[in-house]
C-alpha positions in Angstrom: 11.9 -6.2 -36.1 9.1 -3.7 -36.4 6.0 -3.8 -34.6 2.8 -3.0 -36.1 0.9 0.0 -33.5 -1.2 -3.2 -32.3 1.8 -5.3 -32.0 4.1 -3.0 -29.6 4.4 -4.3 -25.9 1.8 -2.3 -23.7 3.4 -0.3 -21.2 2.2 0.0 -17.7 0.6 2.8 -16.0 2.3 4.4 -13.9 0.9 5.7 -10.6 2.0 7.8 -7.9 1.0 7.1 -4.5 2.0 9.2 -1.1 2.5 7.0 2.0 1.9 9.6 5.0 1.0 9.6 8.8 2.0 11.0 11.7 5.9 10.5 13.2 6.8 6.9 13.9 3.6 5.8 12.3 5.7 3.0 10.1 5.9 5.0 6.3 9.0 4.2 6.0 8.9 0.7 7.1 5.8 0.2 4.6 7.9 1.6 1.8 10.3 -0.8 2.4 8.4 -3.9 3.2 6.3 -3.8 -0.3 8.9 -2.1 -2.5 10.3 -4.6 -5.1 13.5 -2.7 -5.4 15.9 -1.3 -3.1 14.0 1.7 -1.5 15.6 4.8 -1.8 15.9 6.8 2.2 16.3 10.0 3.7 16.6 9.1 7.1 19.3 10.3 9.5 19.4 9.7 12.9 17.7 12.0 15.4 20.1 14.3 17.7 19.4 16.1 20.4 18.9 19.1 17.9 14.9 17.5 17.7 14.6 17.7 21.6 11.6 20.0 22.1 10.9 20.1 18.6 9.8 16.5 18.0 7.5 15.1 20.4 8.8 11.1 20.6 6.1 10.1 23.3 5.2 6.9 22.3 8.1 6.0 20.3 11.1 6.9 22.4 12.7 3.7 20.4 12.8 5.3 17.5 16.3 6.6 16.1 15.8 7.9 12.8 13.9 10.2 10.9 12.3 10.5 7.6 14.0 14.1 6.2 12.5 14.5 2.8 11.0 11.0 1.3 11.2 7.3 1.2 10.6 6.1 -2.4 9.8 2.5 -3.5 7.8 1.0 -6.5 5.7 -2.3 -6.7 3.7 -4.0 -9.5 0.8 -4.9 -9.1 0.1 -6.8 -12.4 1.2 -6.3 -15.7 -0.9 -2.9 -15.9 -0.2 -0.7 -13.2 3.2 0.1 -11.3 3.3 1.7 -8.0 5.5 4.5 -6.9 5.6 5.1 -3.3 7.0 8.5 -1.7 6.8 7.9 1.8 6.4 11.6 3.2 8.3 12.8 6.4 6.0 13.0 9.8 7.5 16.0 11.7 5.6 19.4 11.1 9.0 21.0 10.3 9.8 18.6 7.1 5.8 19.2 5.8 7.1 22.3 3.1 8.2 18.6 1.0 4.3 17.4 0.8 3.2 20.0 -2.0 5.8 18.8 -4.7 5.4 14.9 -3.2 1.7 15.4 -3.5 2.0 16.5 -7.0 0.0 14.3 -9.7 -0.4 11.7 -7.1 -3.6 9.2 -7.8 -3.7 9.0 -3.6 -2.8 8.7 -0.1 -2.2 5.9 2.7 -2.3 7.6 5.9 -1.2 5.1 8.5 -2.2 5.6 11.6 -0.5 4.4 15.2 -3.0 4.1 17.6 -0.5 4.8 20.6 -0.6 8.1 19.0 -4.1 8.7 16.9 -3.8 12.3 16.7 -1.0 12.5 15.1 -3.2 11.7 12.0 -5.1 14.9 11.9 -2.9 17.2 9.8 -2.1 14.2 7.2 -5.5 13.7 6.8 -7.0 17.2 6.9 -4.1 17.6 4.5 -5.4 15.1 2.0 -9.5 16.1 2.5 -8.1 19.9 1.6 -6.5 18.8 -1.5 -9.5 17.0 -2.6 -6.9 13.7 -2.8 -8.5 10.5 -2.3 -7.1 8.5 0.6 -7.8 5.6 2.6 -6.4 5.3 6.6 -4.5 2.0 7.4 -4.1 1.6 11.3 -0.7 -0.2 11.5 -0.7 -2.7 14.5 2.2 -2.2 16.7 3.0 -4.6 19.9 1.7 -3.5 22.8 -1.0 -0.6 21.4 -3.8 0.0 21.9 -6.0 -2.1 20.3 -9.7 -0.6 19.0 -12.4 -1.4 16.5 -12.4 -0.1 12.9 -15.4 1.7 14.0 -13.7 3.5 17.5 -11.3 4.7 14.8 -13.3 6.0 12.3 -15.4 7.6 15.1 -12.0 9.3 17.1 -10.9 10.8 13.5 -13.6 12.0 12.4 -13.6 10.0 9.0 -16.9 10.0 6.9 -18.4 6.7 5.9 -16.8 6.4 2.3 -13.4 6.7 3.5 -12.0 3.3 3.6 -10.2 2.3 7.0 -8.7 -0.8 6.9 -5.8 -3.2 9.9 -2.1 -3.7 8.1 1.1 -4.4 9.7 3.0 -2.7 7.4 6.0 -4.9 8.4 4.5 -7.3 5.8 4.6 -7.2 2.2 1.3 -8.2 1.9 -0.5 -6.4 4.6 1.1 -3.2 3.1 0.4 -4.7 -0.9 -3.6 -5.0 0.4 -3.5 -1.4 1.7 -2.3 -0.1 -1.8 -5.0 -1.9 -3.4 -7.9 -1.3 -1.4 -6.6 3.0 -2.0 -6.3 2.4 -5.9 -9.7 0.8 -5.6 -11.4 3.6 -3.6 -9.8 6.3 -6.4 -11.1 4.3 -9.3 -14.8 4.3 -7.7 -14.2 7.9 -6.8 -12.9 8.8 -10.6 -16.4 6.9 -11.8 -18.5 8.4 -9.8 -21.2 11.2 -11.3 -19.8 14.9 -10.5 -22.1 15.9 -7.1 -22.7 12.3 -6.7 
């Protein structure tokens, strides 16, 4: 059969997205929980090669780690696919985030309020850059629990950057975040140069 130009089936845009945050923050969990396919891990489990060189205060459960990327896609109509790289958290795995980074459209950082600061080089990462990026505080049992606004205020985030609650255990929570980032990049992309 041939298709007239007209006729052909439109493909979907593709569009990269990082998922990043501090250690423990829930990336890789968020991959996972919204991916419609198998997510690919680097994970291995943490030895006592990390002791004093990643600070687990907080989440002395955790027993794996993010090496190099957690990768996932999702569609989000029949327009745009998703694909996630989940970026590692410890400061010795951050040479990966220039190449991850690469012709991304954004950035979820996800930030753990039993450890807020940890969100500071993600997201002074993403303002140097000049990526787009929206913060999604993942709620953990037993956190802290604070306002949207206490956030905002304790990272310093200027008005326009979207800050939004997710579990990212849940496909939908995690679905909402991604939406609400390719939202903010769209207004971003429209908006008048200086404006």
């Amino acid at each position: 059969m041939v298709f007239a130009r007209s006729d052909r089936p439109r493909l979907p845009t593709a569009i990269k997205i990082l998922i990043a945050g501090g250690f423990g923050a829930g990336k890789t969990t968020m991959v996972g929980a919204v991916s419609e396919t198998r997510p690919l891990r680097t994970e291995e489990v943490l030895t006592d090669r990390g002791v004093g060189v990643d600070d687990i205060s907080g989440v002395t459960d955790k027993r794996t780690t993010t090496v190099a990327m957690d990768f996932g896609r999702i569609t989000l109509d029949q327009q745009y696919v998703l694909y996630l790289f989940g970026t590692p958290g410890q400061e010795r795995f951050w040479f990966v985030w220039d190449e991850l980074a690469e012709g991304s459209l954004g950035a979820v950082v996800l930030a753990d309020t039993r450890r807020l600061a940890d969100c500071f080089p993600s997201i002074d990462y993403f303002e140097r850059r000049g990526t787009p990026f929206v913060v999604a505080v993942n709620t953990f049992e037993g956190a802290p629990t604070y306002e949207l606004d206490e956030v905002r205020l304790a990272l310093q985030l200027s008005p326009s950057i979207p800050i939004v609650m997710c579990d990212a255990r849940k496909r939908k929570s995690s679905r909402d975040v991604l939406i609400t980032l390719v939202r903010h990049s769209a207004e971003l992309r429209a908006a008048p140069v200086g404006g």
